[in-house]
DSSP file (Angstrom, degrees, kcal/mol; ACC not computed):
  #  RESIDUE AA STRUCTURE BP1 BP2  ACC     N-H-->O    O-->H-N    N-H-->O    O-->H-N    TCO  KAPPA ALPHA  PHI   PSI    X-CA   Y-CA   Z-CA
    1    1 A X              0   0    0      0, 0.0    16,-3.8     0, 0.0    14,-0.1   0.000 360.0 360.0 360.0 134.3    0.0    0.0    0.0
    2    2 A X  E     -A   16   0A   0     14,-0.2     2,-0.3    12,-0.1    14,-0.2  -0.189 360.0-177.2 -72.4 150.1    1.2    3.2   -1.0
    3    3 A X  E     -A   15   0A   0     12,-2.6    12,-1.5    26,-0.1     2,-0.4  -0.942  20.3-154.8-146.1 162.2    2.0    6.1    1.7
    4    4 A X  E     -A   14   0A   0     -2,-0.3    36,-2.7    10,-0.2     2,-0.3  -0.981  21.5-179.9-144.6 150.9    3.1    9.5    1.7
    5    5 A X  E     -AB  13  39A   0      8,-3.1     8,-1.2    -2,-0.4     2,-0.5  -0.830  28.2-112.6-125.9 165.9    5.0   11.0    5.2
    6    6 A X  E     -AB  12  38A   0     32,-1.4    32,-0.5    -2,-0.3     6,-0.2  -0.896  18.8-171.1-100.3 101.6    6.3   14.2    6.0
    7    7 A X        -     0   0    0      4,-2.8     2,-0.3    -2,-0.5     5,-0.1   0.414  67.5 -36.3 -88.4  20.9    9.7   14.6    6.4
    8    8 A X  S    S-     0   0    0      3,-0.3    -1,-0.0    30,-0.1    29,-0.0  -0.965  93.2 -48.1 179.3-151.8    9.7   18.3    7.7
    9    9 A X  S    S+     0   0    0     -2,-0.3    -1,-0.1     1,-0.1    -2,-0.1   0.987 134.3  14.5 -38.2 -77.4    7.9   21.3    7.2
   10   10 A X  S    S+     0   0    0     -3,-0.1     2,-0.3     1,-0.1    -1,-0.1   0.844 106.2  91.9 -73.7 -33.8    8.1   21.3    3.1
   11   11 A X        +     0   0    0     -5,-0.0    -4,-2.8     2,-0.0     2,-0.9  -0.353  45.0 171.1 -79.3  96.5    9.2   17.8    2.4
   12   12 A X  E     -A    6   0A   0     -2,-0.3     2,-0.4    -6,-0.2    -6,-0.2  -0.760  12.0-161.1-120.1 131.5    7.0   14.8    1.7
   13   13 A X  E     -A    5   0A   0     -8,-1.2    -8,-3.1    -2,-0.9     2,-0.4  -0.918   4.6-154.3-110.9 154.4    7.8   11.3    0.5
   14   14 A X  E     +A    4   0A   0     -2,-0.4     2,-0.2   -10,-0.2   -10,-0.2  -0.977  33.8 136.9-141.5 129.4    5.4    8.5   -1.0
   15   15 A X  E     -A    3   0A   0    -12,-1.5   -12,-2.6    -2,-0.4     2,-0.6  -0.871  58.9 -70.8-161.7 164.9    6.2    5.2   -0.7
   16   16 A X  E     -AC   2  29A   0     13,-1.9    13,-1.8    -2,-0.2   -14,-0.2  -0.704  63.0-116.1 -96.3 130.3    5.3    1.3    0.0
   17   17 A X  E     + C   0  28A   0    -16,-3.8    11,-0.2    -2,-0.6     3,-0.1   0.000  40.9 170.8 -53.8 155.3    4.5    1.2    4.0
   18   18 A X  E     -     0   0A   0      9,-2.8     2,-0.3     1,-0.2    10,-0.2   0.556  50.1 -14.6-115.9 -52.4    6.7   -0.8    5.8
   19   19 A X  E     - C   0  27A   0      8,-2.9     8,-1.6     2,-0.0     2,-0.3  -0.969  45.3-136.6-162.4 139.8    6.3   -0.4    9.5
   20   20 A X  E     - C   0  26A   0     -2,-0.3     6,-0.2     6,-0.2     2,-0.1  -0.884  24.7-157.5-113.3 158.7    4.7    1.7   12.1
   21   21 A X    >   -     0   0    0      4,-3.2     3,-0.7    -2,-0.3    -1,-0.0  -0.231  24.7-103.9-101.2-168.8    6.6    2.6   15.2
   22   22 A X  T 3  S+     0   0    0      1,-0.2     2,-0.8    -2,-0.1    -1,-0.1   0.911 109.9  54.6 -86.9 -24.5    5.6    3.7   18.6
   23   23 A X  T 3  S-     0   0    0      2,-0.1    -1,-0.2     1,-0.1     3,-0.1  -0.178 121.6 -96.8-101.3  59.7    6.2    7.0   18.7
   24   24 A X  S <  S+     0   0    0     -2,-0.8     2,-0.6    -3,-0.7    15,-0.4   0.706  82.1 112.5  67.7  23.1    4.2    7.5   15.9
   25   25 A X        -     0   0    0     13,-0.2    -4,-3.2   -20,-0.0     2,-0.3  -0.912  47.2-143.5-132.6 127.1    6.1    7.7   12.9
   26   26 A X  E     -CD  20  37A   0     11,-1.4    11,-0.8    -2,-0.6     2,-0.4  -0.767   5.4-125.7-117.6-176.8    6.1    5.2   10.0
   27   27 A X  E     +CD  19  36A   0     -8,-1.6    -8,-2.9    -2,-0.3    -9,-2.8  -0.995  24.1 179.8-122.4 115.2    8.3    3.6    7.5
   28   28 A X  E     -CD  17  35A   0      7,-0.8     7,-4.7    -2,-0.4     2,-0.6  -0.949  21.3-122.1-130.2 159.7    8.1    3.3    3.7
   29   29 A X  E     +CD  16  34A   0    -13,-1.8   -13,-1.9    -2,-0.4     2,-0.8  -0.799  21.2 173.4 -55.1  65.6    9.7    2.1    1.0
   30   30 A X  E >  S- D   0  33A   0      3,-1.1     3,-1.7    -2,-0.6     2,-0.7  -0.655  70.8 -58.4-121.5 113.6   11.3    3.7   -2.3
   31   31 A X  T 3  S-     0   0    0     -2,-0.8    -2,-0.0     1,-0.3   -16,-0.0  -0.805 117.3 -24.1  89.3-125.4   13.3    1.4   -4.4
   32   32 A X  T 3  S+     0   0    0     -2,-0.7    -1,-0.3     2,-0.0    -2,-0.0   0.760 125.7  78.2 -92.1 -39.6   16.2    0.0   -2.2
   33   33 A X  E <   -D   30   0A   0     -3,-1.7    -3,-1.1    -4,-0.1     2,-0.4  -0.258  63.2-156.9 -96.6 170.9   16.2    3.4    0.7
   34   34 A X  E     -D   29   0A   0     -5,-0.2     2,-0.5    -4,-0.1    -5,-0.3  -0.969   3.9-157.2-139.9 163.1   13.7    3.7    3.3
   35   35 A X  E     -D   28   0A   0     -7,-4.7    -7,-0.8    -2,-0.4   -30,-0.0  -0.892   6.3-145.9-142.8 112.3   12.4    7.1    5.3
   36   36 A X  E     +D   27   0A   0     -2,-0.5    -9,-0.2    -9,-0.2     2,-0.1   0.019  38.1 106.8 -23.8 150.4   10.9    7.5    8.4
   37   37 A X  E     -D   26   0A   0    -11,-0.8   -11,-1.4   -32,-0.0     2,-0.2  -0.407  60.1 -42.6 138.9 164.3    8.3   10.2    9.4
   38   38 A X  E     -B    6   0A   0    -32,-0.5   -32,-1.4   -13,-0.2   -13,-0.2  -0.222  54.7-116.1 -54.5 105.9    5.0   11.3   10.1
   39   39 A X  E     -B    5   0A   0    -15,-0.4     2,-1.4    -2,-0.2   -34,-0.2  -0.053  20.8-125.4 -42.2 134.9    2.3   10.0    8.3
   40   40 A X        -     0   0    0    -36,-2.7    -1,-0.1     1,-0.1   -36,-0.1  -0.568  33.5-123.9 -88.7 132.7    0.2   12.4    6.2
   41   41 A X        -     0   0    0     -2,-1.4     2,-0.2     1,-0.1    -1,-0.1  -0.110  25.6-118.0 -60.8 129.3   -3.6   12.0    7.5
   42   42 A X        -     0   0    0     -2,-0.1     2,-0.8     1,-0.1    -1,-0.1  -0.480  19.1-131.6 -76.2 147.1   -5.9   11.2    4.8
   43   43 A X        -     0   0    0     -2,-0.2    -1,-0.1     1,-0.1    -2,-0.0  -0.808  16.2-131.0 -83.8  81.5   -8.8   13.6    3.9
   44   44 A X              0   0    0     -2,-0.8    -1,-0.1     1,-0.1     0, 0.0   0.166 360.0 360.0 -25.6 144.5  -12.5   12.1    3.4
   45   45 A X              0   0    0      0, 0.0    -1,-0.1     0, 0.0    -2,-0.0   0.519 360.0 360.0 -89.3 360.0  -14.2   13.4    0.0
């Protein structure tokens, strides 16, 4: 499943989930690296 986190203010990456941690924070997937951060919260239509 596809994801997108924030990795600061401006910075967002979209990726295949990996793992969620405890303090909130998940892990995805692009290609071989992977990058930690705060999930962005999805919007109802």
């Amino acid at each position: 499943m596809l994801r997108t986190i924030t990795l600061g203010s401006c910075v967002s990456v979209q990726g295949t989930f990996e793992k969620k941690l405890d303090n909130g924070k998940i892990l995805v997937r692009v290609g071989t690296m992977i990058f930690e951060g705060f999930p962005v919260l999805r919007k109802a239509a």
